[in-house]
C-alpha positions as CSV (number, residue, x, y, z in Angstrom):
1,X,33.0,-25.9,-9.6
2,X,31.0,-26.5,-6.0
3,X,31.4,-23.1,-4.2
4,X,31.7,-23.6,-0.3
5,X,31.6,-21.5,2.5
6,X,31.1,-21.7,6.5
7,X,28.3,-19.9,8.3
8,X,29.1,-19.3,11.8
9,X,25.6,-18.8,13.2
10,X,24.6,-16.7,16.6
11,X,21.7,-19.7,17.1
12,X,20.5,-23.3,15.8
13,X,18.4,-21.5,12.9
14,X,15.7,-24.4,12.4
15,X,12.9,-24.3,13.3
16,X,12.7,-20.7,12.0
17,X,10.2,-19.1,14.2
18,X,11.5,-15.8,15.0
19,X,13.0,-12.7,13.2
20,X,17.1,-13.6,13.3
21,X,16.9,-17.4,12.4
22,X,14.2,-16.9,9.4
23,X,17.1,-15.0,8.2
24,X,19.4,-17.4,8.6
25,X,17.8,-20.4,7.5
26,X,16.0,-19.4,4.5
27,X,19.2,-17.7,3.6
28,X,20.6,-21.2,4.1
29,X,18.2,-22.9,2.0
30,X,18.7,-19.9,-1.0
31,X,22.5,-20.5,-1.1
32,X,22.2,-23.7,-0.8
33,X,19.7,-23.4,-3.8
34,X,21.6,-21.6,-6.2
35,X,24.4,-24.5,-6.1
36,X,26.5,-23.5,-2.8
37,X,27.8,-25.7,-0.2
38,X,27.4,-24.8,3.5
39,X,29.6,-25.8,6.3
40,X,27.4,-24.4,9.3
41,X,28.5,-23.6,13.0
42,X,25.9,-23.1,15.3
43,X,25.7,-22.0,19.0
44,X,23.5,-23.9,21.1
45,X,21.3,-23.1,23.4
46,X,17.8,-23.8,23.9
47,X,17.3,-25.4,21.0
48,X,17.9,-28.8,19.8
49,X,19.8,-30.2,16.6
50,X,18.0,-30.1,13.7
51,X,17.8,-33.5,10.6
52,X,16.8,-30.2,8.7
53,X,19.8,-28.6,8.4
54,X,21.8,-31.6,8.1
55,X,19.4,-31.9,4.9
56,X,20.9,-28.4,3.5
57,X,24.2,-28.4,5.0
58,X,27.3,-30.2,4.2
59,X,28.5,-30.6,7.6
60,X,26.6,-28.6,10.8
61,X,28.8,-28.1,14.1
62,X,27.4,-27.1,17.6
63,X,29.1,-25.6,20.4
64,X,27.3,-25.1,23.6
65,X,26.6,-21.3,24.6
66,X,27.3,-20.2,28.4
67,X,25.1,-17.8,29.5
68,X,26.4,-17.1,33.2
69,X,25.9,-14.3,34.5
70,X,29.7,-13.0,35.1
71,X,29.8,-12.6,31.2
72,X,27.8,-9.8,31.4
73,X,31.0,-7.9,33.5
74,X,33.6,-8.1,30.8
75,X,34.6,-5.3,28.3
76,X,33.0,-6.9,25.3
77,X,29.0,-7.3,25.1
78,X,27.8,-10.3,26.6
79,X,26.3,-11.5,23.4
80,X,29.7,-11.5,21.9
81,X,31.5,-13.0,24.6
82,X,28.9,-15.6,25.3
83,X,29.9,-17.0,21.5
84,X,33.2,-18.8,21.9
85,X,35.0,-21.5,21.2
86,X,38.2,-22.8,20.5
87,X,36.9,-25.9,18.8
88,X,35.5,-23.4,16.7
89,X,38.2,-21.7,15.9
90,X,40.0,-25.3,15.3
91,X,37.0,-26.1,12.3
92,X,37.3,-22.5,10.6
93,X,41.4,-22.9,10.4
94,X,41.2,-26.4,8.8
95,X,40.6,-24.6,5.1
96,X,40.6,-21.3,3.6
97,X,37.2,-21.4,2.5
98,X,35.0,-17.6,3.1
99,X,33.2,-17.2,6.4
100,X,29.7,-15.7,6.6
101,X,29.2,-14.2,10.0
102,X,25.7,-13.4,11.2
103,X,25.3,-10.9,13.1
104,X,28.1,-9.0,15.2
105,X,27.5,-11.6,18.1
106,X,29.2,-14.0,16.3
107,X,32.2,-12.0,15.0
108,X,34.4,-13.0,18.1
109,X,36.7,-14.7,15.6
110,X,37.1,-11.8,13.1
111,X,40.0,-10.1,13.8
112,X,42.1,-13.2,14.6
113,X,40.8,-14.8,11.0
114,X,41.7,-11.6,9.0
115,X,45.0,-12.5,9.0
116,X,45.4,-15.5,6.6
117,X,44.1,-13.9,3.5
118,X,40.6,-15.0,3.3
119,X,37.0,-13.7,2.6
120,X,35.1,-13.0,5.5
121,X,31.9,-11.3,5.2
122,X,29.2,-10.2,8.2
123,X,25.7,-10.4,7.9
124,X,24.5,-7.6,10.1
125,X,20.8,-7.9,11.1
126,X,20.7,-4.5,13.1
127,X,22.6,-1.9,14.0
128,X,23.2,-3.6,17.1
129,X,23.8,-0.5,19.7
130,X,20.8,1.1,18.4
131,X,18.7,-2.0,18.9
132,X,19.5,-2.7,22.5
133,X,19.0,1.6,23.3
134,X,15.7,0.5,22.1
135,X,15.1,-2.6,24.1
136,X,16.5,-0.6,27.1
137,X,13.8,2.5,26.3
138,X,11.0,-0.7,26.0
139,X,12.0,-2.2,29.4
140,X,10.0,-1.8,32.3
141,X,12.3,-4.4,35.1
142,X,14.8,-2.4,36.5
143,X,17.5,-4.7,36.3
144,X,17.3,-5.5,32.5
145,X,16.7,-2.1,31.6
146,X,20.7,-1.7,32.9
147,X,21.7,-4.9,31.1
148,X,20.0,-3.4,28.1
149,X,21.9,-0.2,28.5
150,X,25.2,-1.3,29.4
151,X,24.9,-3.7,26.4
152,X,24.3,-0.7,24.1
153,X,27.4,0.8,25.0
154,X,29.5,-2.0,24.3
155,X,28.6,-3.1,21.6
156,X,28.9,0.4,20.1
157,X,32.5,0.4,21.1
158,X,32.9,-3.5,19.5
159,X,31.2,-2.2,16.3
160,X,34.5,-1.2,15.0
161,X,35.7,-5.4,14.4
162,X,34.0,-4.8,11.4
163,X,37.2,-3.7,10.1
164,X,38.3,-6.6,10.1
165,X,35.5,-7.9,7.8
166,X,36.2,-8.1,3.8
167,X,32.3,-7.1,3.4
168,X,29.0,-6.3,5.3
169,X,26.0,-7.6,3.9
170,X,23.2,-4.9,5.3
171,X,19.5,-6.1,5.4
172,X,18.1,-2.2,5.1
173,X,18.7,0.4,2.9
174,X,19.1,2.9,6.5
175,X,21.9,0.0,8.0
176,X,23.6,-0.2,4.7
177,X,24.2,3.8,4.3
178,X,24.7,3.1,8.2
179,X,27.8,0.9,7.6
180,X,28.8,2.4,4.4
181,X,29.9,5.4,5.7
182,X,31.6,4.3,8.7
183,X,33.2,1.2,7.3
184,X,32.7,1.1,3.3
185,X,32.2,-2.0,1.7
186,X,28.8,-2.3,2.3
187,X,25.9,-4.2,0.4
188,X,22.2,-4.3,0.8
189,X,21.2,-7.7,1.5
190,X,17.7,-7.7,2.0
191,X,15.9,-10.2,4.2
192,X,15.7,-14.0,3.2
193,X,12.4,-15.5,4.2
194,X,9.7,-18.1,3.0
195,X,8.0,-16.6,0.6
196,X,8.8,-17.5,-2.9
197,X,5.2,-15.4,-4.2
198,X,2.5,-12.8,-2.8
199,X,-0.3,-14.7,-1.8
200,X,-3.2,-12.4,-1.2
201,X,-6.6,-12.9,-0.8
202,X,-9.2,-10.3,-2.6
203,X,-12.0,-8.8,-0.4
204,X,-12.6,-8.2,2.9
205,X,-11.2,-10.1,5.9
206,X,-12.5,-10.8,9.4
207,X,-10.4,-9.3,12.0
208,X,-7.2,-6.7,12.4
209,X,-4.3,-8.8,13.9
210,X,-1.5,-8.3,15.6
211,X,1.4,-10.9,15.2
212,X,4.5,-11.4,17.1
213,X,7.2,-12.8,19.7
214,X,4.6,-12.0,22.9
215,X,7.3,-11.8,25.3
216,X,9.7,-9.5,24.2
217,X,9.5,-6.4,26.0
218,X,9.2,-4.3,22.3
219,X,6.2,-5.9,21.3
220,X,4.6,-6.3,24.9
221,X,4.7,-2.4,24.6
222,X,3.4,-2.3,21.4
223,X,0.3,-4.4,22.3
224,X,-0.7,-2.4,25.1
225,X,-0.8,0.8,23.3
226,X,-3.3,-1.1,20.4
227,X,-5.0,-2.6,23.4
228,X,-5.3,1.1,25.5
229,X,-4.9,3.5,23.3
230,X,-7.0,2.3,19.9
231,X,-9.1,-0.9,20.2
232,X,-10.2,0.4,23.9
233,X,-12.5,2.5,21.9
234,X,-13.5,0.6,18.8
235,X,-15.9,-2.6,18.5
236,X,-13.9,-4.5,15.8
237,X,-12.7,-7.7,16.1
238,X,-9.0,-7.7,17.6
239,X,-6.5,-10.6,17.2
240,X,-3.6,-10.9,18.8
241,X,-1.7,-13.9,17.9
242,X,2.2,-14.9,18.7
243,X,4.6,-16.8,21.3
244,X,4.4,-16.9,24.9
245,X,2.1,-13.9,25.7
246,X,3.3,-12.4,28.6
247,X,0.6,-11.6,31.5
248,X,0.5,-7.7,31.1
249,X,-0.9,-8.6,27.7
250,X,-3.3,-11.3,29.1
251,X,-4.6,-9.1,32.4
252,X,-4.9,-6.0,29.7
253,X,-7.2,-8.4,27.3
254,X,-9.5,-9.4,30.0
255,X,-10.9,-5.4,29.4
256,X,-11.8,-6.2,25.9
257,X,-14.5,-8.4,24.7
258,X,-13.5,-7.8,20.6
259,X,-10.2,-9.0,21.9
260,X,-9.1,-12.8,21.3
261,X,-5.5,-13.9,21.8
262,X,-4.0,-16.9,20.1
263,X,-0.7,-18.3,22.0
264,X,1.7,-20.1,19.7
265,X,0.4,-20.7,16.7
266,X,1.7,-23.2,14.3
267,X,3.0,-21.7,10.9
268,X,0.1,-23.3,9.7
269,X,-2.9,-21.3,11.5
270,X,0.0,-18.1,11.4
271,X,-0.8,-18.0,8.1
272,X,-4.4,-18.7,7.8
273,X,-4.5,-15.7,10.7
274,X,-2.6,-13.3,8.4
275,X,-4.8,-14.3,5.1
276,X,-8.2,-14.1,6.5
277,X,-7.4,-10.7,8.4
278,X,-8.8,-7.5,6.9
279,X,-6.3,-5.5,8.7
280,X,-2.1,-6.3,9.6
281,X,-1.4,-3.9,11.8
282,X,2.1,-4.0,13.1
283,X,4.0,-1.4,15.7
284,X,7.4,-0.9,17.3
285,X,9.8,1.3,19.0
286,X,12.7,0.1,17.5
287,X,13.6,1.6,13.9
288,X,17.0,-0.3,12.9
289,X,16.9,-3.3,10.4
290,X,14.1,-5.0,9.4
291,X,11.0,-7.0,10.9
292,X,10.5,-10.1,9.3
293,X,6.8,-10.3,10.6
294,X,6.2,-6.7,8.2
295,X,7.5,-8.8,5.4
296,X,4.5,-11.5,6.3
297,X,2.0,-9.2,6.5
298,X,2.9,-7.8,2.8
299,X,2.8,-11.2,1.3
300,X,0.2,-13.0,3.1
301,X,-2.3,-10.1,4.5
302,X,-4.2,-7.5,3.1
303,X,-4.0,-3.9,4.2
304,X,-1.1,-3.2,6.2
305,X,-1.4,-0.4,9.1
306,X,2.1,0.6,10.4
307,X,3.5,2.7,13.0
308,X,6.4,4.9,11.3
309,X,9.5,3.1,13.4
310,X,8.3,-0.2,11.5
311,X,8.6,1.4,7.8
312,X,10.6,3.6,7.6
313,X,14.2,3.3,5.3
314,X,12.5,0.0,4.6
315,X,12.0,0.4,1.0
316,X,8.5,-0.9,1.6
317,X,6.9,2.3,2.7
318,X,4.5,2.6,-0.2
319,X,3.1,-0.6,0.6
320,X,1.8,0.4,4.0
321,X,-0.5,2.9,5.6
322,X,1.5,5.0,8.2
323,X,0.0,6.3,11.5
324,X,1.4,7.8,14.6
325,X,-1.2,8.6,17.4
326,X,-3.8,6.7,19.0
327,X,-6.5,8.4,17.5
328,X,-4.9,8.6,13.7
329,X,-4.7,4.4,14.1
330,X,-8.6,4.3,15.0
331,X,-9.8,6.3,12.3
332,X,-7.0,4.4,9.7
333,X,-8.4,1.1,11.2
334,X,-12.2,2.4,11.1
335,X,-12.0,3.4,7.3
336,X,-9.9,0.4,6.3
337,X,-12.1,-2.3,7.7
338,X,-14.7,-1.3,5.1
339,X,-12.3,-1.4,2.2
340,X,-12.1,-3.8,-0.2
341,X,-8.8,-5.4,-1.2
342,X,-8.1,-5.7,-5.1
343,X,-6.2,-6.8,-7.4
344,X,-4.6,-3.6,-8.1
345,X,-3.3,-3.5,-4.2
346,X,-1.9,-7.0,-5.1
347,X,-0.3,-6.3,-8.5
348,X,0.9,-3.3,-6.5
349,X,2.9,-6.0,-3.6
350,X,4.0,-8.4,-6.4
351,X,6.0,-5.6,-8.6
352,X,8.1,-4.8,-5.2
353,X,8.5,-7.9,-3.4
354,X,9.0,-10.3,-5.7
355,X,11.6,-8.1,-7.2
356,X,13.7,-6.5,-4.4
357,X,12.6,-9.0,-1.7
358,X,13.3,-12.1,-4.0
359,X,15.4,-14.8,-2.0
360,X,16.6,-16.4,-5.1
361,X,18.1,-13.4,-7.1
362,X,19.6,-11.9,-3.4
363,X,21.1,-15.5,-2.8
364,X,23.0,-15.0,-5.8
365,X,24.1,-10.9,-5.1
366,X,25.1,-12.6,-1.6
367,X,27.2,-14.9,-3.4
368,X,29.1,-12.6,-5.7
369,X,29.9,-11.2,-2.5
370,X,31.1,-14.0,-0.6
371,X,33.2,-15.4,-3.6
């Protein structure tokens, strides 16, 4: 018997170039993998309709997303209100089949659809309160910074819809303890993304790297710290490679000749970039879910140099080399440069990942759940 379910979707999740919709999508492709049928709503906005999802999908539904501004003055966050829609509502009443929210910005619906009986499950991809405290602390424009915060508060207050849901499907161990004690049924779901095996070369690589969305204010930080604060004072090759680089990053580079930036790299040269480094190294202020760029590093690059905020209640921590000053990432990136990468390090990655990170046997935990 065909098992179907609707996924309401906070964003078109194809292409999948950023942390939320690799989620999605390759969590699309899983299900749809292990014999489900997918009825997918997506809000629009920025982003065009996709032939790949109607590939994968048995019917996909857009619905336009307004961002005006006034949005941002009601009660509920401004990413929840910003996702909804009656016609919506109209498509997820027309059967009984389970709904699989992702994320809390697209639970709008919950409470209203909790009443007729049927399973409704939320993907959470952050403790969402936490997350936008931390954009708010990364911040530097005055007006975001208060968006940020505001935000924060709200959706700390909204949290509790997930009452409503029949389960939440966590994508860290520290979000799934997280929701377990405040609302119970809670699962670890860990991240979905494209990597079926690790994929490591042996030996030494070329560069260290630095990969990312370059305009979001979290990773801008994080770039000029590595820029300032470590490679300032070493004279090893530097690559930073990502989306849209914004211009502190580009004015900061201009001080660094072992410094090359790459803007908007293809998936192909992405991952030539992260196979031919010697070095992933990878930093953030924010310490809630999980970064789906740490998960490329562990199965396409070779040593991984981390920042604690990126590892930690990951389940990956043993996988990584941890470092917290300036200082302590120079002499980590001085003495790994000059070390080899085996096959015993890539045994090591396999016996993890393709375990506990595996999209196949997790598409099939998520649909227990669901069903």
């Amino acid at each position: 018997m065909t098992k179907t379910l609707h996924i309401v979707s906070f964003n078109i999740p194809y292409p999948a170039d950023y942390g939320g919709v690799i989620d999605v999508f390759y969590k699309i492709k899983a299900l749809k993998e292990s014999g489900a049928e997918i009825i997918l709503h997506c809000f629009e906005y920025g982003r065009k309709s996709s032939d790949k999802l109607n590939e994968l999908c048995k019917e996909v539904h857009y619905y336009k997303r307004p961002k005006n501004f006034h949005y941002a003055f009601k009660n509920i966050p401004f990413i929840v209100a910003t996702r909804n829609s009656s016609r919506l509502k109209e498509n997820l009443l027309k059967d009984n089949f389970p709904i699989l929210f992702e994320g809390l910005h697209s639970t709008l619906l919950l409470p209203e659809l909790n009443s007729n009986n049927r399973r409704l499950v939320v993907r959470t991809h952050n403790i969402e309160h936490e997350y936008y405290e931390g954009l708010a602390c990364a911040e530097t424009k005055y007006f975001k910074k208060i968006f940020f915060n505001s935000e924060s508060k709200k959706l700390k207050k909204y949290e509790s819809v997930l009452v409503n849901a029949s389960h939440i499907a966590a994508i860290s161990p520290a979000d799934q303890q997280y929701f377990n004690s405040k609302y119970g049924h809670s699962t670890l779901i860990p991240a979905f993304h494209p990597y079926k095996t690790v994929d490591i070369k042996e030996g030494h690589g070329e560069y260290v790297l630095f990969h990312g969305d370059l305009s979001v204010s979290d990773n801008v930080k994080s770039v000029l710290f590595l820029i300032n604060d470590v490679f300032a004072s070493l004279n090893i090759p530097f690559v930073i490679a990502g989306k849209n680089p914004d211009k502190k990053i580009l004015e900061a580079a201009k001080l660094l000749q072992n410094l090359k930036i790459i803007a908007n790299p293809d998936d192909e040269e992405m991952n030539n970039l992260l196979s031919n480094a010697q070095i992933n190294i990878l930093t953030t202020y924010q310490n809630s879910g999980i970064k789906l760029k740490l998960l490329a590093a562990l199965y396409r690059g070779r040593h991984c140099l981390v920042n604690k905020n990126m590892i930690e209640n990951t389940g990956l921590e043993n996988l990584c080399v941890v470092s917290i000053t300036g200082l302590e990432f120079q002499n980590q990136v001085k003495e790994l440069f000059n070390i080899s990468f085996d096959m015993g390090e890539i045994s090591r990655r396999k016996l993890i990942l393709e375990d506990v990170f595996s999209t196949k046997k997790n598409a099939i935990k998520l649909l227990e759940i669901i069903f």
